[in-house]
C-alpha positions in Angstrom: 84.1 0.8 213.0 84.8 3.4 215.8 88.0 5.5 216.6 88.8 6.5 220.0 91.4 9.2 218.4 89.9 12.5 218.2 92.0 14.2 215.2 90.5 11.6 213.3 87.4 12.2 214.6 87.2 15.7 214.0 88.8 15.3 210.4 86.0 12.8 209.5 83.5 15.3 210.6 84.8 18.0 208.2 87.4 17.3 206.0 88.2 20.1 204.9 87.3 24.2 205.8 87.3 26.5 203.5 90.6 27.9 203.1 91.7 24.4 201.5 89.0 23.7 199.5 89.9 27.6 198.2 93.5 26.7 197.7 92.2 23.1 195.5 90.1 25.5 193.5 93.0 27.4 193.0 95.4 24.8 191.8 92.9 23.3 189.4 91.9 26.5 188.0 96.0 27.0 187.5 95.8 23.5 186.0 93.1 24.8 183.8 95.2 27.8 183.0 98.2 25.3 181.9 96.7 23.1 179.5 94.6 26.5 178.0 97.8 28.0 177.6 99.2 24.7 175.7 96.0 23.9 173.5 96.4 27.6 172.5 100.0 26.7 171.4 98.9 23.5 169.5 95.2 22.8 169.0 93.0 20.2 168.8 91.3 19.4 165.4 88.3 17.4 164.4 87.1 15.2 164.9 87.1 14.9 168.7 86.1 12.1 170.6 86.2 10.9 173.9 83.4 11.5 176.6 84.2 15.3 176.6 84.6 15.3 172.7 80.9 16.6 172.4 82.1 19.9 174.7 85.2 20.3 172.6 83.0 19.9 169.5 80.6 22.6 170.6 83.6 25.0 171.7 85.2 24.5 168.6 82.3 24.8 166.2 81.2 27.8 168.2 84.5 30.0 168.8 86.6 28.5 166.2 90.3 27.1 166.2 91.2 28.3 169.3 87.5 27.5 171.1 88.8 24.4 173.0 91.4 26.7 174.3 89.0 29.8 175.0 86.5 27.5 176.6 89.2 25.9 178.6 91.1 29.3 179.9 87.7 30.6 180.9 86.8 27.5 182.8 90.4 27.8 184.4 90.2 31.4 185.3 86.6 30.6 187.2 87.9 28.2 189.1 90.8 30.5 190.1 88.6 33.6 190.8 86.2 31.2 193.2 88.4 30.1 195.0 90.2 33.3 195.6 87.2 34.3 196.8 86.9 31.2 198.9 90.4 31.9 200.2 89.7 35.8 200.9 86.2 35.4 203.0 87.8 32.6 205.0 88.4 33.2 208.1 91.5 32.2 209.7 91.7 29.8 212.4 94.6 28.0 214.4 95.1 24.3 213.4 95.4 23.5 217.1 92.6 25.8 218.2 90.3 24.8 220.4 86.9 24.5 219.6 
């Protein structure tokens, strides 16, 4: 299948650049923030299950009642420092530049 348009053409090249894949680090790591912020408030107990249940077992057993929440906020505030980061060192070019 071949497009003739060239926006599409150049979005299927790169999707994205590295401001917005910044900015989606960002929002996740805000989203990892959140539900830190409300498993600190009310927290999990065991016996967890699930496909992550053997990472909230190990945070738990490891850093105690408020491990999943620890674990969680530190994953969260990673994801939020990278992609400031990614946001920062990006350089800043004009949607309708031309290349």
């Amino acid at each position: 299948m071949t497009s003739d348009n060239e926006l599409v053409r150049k979005h299927l090249e790169r999707p994205f650049d590295a401001r917005q894949r910044g900015w989606a680090k960002v929002a996740m790591g805000l989203c990892g923030v959140l539900l830190a912020w409300y498993e600190y408030l009310q927290p999990s107990v065991m016996p967890f299950t699930g496909k992550w249940g053997w990472a909230k077992n190990l945070m738990y057993t490891h850093l105690g009642t408020h491990g999943v929440a620890i674990g969680t906020g530190l994953i969260g505030l990673l994801l939020l420092l990278l992609g400031g980061y990614d946001i920062a060192t990006s350089q800043r070019r004009a949607f309708d530049a031309p290349d």
